[in-house]
N, C-alpha and C positions, 0 to 999 in steps of 0.2 A: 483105657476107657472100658469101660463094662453097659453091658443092655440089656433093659428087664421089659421083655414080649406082655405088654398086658391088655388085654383088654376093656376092662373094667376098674375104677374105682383109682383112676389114674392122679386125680389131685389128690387122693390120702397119700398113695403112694411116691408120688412124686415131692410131698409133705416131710413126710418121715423119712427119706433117705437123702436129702440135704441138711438135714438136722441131725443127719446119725453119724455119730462118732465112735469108733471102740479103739482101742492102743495107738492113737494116734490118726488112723486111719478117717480121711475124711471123702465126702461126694458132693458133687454139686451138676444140678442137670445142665445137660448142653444143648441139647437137640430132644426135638418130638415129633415124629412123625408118624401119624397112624396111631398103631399101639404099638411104636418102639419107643420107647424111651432109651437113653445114653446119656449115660455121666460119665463125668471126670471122676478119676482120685488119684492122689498121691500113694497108692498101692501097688507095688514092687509086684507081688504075686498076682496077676488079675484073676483067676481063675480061683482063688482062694476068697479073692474078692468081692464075685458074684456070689459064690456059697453061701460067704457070710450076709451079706444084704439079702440073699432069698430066703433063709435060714430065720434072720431078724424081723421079715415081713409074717413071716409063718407065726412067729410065736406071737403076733398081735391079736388081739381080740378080733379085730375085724380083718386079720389076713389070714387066718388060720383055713378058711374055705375058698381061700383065691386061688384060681389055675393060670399060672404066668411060666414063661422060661425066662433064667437069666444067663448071661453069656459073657463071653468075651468081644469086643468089638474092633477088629481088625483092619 
């Protein structure tokens, strides 16, 4: 599982990364508490996995100025 710290703008986000797909790789949220967010995926790598999903939020029109951490959830 992976966790994206956010404070703001939690239903785009939490929008767009159940819908996001790339090589397979999919999310689906599990938990919300606060501004943690945690998903699931079927991602081997999690660490690679959070990159990609912060990586994907950044290059949106309206993520491009978000300040979140995303992680690994242990």
């Amino acid at each position: 599982m992976i966790f994206l710290n956010a404070p703001i703008m939690q239903d785009k986000i939490i929008e767009f990364v159940n819908g996001y797909t790339e090589n397979g790789l999919t999310f689906k949220l599990k938990s919300q508490k606060g501004m943690k967010l945690v998903f699931e995926t079927n991602a081997e790598d999690l660490e690679a996995a959070a990159k990609l999903v912060k990586n994907a939020i950044h290059a949106q029109s309206w993520g491009a100025v978000l300040y979140f951490q995303a992680g690994v959830e242990k």
